[in-house]
C-alpha positions in Angstrom: 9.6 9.3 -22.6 11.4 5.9 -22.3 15.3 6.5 -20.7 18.1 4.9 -19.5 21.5 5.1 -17.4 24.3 3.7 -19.9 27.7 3.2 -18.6 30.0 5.7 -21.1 33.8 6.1 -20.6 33.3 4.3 -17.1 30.5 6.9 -16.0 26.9 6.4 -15.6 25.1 8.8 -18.4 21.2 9.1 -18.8 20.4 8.1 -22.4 16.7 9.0 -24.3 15.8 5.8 -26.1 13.8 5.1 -28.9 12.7 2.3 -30.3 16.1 0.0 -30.3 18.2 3.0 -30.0 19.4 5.5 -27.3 20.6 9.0 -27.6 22.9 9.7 -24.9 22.1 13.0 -23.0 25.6 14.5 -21.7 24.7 17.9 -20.8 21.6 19.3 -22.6 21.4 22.1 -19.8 22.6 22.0 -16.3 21.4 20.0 -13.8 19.9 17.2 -16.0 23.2 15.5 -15.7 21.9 12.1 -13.2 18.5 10.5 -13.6 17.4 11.7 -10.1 18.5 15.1 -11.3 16.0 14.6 -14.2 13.5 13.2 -11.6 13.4 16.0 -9.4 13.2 18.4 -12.7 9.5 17.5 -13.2 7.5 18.1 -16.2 9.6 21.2 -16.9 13.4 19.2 -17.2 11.3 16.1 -19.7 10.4 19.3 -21.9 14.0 20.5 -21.8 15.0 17.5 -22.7 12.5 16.2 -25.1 13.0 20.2 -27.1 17.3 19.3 -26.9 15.9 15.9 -28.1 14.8 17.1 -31.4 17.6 19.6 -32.3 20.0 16.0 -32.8 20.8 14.6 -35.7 19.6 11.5 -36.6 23.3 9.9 -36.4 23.5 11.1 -32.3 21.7 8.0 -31.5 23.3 4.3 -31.0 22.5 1.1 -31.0 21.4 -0.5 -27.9 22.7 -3.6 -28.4 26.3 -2.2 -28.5 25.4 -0.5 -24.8 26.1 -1.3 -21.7 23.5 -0.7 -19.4 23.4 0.0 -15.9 20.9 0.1 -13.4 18.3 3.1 -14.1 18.6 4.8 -11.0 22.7 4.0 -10.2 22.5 5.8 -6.6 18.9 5.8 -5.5 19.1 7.4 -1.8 16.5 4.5 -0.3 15.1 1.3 -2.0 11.8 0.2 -0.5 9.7 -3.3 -1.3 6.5 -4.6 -0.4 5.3 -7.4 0.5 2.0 -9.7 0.4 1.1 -7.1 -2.1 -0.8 -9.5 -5.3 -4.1 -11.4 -4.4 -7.7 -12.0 -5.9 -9.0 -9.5 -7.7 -11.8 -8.8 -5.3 -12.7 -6.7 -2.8 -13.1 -9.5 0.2 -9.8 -10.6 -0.6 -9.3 -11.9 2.8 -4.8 -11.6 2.5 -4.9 -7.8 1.8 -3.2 -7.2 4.7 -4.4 -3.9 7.3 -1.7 -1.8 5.6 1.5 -2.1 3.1 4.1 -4.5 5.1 7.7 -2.1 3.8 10.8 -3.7 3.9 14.3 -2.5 2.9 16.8 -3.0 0.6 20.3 -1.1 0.7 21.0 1.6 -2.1 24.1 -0.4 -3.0 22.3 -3.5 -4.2 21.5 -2.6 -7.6 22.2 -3.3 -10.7 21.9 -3.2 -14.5 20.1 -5.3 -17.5 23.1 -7.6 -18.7 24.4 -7.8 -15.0 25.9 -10.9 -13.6 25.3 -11.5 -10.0 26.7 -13.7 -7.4 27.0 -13.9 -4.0 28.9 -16.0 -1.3 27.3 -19.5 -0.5 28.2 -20.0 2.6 25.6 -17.2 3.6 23.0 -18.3 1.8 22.3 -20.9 -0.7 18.6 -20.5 -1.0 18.0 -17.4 -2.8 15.1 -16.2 -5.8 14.0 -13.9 -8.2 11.4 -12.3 -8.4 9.3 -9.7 -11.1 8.1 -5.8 -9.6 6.7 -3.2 -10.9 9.2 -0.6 -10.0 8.1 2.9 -9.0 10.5 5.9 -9.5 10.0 8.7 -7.1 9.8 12.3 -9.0 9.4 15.5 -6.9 9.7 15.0 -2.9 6.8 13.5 -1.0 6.4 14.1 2.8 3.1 12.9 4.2 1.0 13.1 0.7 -2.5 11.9 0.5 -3.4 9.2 -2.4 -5.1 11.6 -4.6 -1.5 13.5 -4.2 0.6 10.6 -4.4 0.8 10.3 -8.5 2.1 14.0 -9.3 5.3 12.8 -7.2 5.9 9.7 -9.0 8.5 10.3 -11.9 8.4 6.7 -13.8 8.0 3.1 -14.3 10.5 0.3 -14.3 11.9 -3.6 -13.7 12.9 -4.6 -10.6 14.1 -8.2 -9.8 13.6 -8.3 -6.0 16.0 -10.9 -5.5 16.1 -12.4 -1.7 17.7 -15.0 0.1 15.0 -17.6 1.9 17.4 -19.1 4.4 15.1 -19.2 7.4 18.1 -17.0 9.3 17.8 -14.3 6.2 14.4 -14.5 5.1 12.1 -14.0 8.5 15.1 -12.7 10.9 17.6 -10.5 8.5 15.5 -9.2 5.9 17.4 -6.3 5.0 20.8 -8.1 4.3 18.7 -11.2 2.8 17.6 -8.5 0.2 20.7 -6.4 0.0 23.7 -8.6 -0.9 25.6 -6.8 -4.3 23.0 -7.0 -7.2 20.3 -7.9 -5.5 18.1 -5.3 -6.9 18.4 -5.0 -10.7 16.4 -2.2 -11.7 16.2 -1.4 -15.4 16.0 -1.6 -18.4 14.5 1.5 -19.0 12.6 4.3 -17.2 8.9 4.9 -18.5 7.4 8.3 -17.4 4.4 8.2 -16.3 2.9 10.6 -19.0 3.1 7.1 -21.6 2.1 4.9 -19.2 -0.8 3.6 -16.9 -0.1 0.8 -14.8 -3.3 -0.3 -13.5 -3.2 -3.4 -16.1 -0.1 -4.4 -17.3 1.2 -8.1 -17.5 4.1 -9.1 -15.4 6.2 -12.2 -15.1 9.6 -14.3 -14.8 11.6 -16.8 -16.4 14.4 -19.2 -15.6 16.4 -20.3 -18.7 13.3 -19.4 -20.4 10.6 -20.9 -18.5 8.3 -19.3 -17.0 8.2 -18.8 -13.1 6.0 -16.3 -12.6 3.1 -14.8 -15.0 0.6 -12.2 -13.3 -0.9 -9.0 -14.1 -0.5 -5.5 -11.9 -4.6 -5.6 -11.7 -3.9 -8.1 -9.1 -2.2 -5.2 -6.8 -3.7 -5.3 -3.0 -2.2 -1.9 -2.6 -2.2 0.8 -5.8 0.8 3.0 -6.5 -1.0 5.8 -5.2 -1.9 3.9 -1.9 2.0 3.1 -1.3 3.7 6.0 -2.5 0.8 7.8 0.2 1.8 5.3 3.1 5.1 5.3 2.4 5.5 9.4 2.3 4.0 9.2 5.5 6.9 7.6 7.0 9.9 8.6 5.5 10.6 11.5 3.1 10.8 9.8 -0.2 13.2 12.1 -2.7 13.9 12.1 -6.1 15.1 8.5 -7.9 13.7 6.9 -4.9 12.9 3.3 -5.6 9.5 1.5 -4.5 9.5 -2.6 -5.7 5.5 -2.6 -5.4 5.7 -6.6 -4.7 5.4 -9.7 -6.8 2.8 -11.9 -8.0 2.9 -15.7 -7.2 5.3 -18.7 -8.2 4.1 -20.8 -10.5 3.3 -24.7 -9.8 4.6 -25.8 -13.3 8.3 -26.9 -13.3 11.0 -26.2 -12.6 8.2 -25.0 -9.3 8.4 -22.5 -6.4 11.1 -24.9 -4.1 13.9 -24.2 -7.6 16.8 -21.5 -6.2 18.9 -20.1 -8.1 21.9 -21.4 -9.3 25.1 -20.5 -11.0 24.5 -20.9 -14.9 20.5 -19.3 -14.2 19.6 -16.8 -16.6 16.7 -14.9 -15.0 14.4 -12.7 -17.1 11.8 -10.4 -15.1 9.5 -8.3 -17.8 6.4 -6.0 -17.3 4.8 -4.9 -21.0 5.1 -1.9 -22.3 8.3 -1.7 -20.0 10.8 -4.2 -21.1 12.9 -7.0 -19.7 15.6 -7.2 -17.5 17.5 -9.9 -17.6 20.7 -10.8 -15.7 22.8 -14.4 -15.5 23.7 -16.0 -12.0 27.2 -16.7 -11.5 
């Protein structure tokens, strides 16, 4: 099931979509009301919704294009990212690092497809984008093994990890260089993990349509399983938790890895089968 939050009447909703339509939920049953309500429903709350689904008419659903999106999870209770997590696709890859390097980023720094994000310069003025494979958590995971780790993971989606790489930020302050307001666009969509497998699915960037970044989730040091398993180990992770699963390399070509963002930039991160997400720098 592919889904969405849409903003409707000023209120986050979680919307079925299909195709380039969405069918806005509203209360099918109780309790399915928020998408980490639907992620902590499990198998049983997609089968509620997919049987409400079907009773609709045809006319229930709406154009996406006339939607405004928010971010897919609008009040995740933790965001995590990791780092150093692309490399050869060997097993001697000597950068896999002993164990995932976590960082943070606050709950209040995401945002929707369609977003426009800005943030004060006199903090930073060296700040990028860049492509994740976003993992949404489903049922609760406290110290799960790998083999466990996939029956708690609710969905795929698009994170821009945007950070600041001022040297005072980036290296010293991660947290707030990853936090600032819409720093963490997450979107468009939500793709459970019955329709998809993520061991090989192209990922990339581009900045006013060129491309930045172009990789592949084969490339991934540390699987889905691997983190959600560290992670768990850790720290509860709860329903509509977020996990940014790390990003693959700049590339050389122009405009190159030393080009920030600027006001004007329209970023595009994408993973097949997934979607783009794409928001505009003010």
């Amino acid at each position: 099931m592919r889904l969405a939050t849409i903003v409707d009447g000023g209120r986050p909703v979680v919307a079925v979509v299909r195709d380039d339509r969405a069918l806005p939920l509203g209360r099918p049953e109780p309790g399915l009301d928020s998408m980490r309500a639907l992620a902590a429903s499990g198998e049983h709350g997609l089968r509620r919704v997919a049987a409400w689904v079907e009773r609709q008419p045809d006319a229930a659903f709406r154009s996406l294009a006339g939607l405004e999106l928010g971010p897919v999870v609008p009040d995740p209770g933790a965001v995590y990212a990791i780092g150093l997590n692309y490399g050869p696709v060997t097993s001697l890859d000597p950068g896999r690092p002993p164990r995932p390097l976590v960082y943070g980023k606050l709950p209040t720094s995401v945002a929707g497809h369609g977003a426009i994000v800005s943030w004060d310069r006199r903090l930073t003025g060296s700040v990028d984008a860049e492509v994740e494979l976003g993992i949404v958590i489903g049922a609760p995971a406290r110290a799960v093994g790998p083999d466990e780790a996939p029956a708690h993971v609710f969905g795929y989606t698009v994170i821009n990890d945007i950070s600041s790489r001022d040297p005072w930020l980036d290296g010293d302050q991660w947290l707030l260089g990853k936090s600032m307001t819409g720093f963490c666009p997450a979107g468009p969509v939500v793709v459970t993990t019955d329709e998809l497998a993520v061991d090989d699915l192209r990922l990339g960037c581009t900045l006013n349509g060129r491309p930045i970044q172009d990789g592949s989730t084969r490339e991934l040091r540390f699987s889905v399983a691997e983190i959600v398993s560290y992670v768990s180990h850790h720290a509860e992770l709860r329903p509509g938790d977020l996990i940014a699963t790390g990003t693959p390399a700049r590339l050389a070509a122009p405009p190159g890895p030393d080009r920030h963002l600027e006001a004007g930039d329209v970023v595009t991160t994408w993973i097949e089968r997934i979607g783009e997400l794409t928001i505009t720098i003010a």
